[in-house]
C-alpha positions in Angstrom: -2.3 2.8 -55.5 -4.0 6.0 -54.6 -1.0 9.3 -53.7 -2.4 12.5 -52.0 -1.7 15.1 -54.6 0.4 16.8 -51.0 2.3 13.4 -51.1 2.9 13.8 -54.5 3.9 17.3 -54.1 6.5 16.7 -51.3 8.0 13.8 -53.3 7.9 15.8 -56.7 11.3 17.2 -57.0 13.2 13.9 -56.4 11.0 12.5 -59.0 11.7 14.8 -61.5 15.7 13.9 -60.7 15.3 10.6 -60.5 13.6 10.3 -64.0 15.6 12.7 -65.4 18.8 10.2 -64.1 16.7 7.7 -65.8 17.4 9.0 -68.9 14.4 11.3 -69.6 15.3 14.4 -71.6 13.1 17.3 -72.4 12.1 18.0 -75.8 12.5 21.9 -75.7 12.2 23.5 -72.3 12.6 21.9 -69.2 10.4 24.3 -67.2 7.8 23.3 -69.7 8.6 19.8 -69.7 8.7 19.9 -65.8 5.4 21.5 -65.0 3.7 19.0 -67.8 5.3 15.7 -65.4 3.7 17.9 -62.6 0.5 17.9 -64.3 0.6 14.7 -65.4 1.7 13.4 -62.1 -1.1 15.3 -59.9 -4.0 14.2 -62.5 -2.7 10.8 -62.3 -2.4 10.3 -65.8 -1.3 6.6 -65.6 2.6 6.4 -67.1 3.3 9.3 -64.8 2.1 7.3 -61.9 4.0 4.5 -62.8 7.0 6.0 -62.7 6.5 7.9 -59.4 5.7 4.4 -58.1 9.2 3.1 -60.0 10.8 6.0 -57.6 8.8 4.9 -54.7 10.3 1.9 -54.5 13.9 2.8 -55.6 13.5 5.7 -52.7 12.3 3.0 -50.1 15.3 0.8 -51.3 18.1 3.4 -51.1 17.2 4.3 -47.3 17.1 0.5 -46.5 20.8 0.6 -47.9 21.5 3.6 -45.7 21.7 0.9 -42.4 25.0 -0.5 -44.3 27.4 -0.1 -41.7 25.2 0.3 -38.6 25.5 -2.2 -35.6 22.2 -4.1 -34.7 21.7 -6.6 -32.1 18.7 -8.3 -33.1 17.6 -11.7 -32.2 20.7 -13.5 -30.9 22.9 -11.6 -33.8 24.8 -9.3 -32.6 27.3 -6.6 -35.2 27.5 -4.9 -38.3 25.6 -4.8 -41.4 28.1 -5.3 -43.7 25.5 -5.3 -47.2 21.7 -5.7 -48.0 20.2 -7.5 -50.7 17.0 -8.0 -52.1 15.2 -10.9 -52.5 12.5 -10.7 -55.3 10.7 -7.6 -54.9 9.4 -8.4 -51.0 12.3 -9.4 -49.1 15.3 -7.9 -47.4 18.2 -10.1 -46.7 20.8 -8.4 -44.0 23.9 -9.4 -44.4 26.4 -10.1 -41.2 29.4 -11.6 -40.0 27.4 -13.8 -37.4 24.7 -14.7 -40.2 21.7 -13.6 -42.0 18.6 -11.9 -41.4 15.4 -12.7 -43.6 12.8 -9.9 -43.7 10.0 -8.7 -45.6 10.7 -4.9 -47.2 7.2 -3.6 -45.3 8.4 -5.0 -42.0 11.4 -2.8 -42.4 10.5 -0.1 -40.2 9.2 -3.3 -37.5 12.6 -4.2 -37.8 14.5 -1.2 -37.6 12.4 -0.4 -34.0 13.2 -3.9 -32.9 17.3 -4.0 -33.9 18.8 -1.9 -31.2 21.3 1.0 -32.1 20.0 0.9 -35.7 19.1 4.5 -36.3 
């Protein structure tokens, strides 16, 4: 997938925590060592880009978390999220008291219009 290098400049600084969290540890400087993931990163040198897409999708899966908690009325289910799951890498299941909620990750944002008093 193509990034804008101003996409990949606005996400650049989680990246660099994220794989840093991952376990990536700079040889000698980490200035150095930062501004070559930079580089790498912005001339889409292709390991790089995998792992920006790696954070991509843990990013998109944290803030799908973040509605743990909320209460939704949404199709005949009304209450609180008590936990989300993931199903393979394309679904979302939504935990509830009242039941489930089946969804596909990229209708998240369809879903999260259409579930009242979910922020």
């Amino acid at each position: 997938m193509k990034y804008t290098n101003e996409f990949k400049n606005s996400k650049f600084e989680l990246f660099y925590k994220f794989i840093k969290n991952d376990g990536l540890v700079p040889k000698k400087s980490e200035r150095l060592h930062k501004k070559k993931i930079y580089s790498n990163l912005m001339n889409n040198q292709k390991m790089t880009l995998e792992n920006f897409e790696d954070y991509l999708v843990w990013d998109k899966k944290e803030s799908i978390k973040s509605i743990i908690g909320e209460e939704i009325n949404y199709k005949k289910l009304n209450g609180q999220i008590i936990d989300v799951s993931f199903e393979d890498n394309d679904y979302l299941k939504i935990h509830m008291k009242e039941g489930n909620i089946l969804i596909q990750i990229k209708d998240f944002a369809d879903f999260k219009k259409l579930a009242s008093n979910v922020l």
